[in-house]
C-alpha positions, -999 to 999 in steps of 0.1 A, spaced: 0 0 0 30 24 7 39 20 -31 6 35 -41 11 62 -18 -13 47 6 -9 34 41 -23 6 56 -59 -6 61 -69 3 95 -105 -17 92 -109 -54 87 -131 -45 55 -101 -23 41 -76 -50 50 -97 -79 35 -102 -59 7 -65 -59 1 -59 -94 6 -86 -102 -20 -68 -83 -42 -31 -96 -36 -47 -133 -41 -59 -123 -73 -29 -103 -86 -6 -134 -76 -30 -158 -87 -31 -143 -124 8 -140 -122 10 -180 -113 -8 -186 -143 23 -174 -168 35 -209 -173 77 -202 -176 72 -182 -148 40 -189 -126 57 -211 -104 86 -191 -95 68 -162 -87 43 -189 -63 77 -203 -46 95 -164 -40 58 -153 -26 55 -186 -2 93 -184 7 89 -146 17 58 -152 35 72 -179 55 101 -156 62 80 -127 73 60 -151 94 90 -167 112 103 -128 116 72 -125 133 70 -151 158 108 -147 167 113 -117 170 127 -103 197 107 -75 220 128 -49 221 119 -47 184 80 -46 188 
């Protein structure tokens, strides 16, 4: 959202809006067939990543 000059959803509705949108746009991408699956593994790689950040972090950085 910062990349459209945006900042982030502060209601479920706006946030689920945005998600819906995201699944869509990387859903269409995973359809390109050289490339579909590379983009699916960087997006599920990243996600796990930023999920692991997430859980582990430490508190002083919260």
């Amino acid at each position: 959202m910062k990349a459209l000059g945006r900042g982030e959803p502060a209601r479920a509705g706006e946030r689920l809006v945005a998600a819906l949108v995201g699944v869509v746009i990387a859903g269409l991408v995973a359809l390109v067939p050289a490339v579909g699956w590379l983009f699916c593994l960087a997006l599920a790689l990243a996600g796990l990543g930023a999920l692991t950040a997430r859980w582990l972090r430490p508190a002083f950085f919260a």
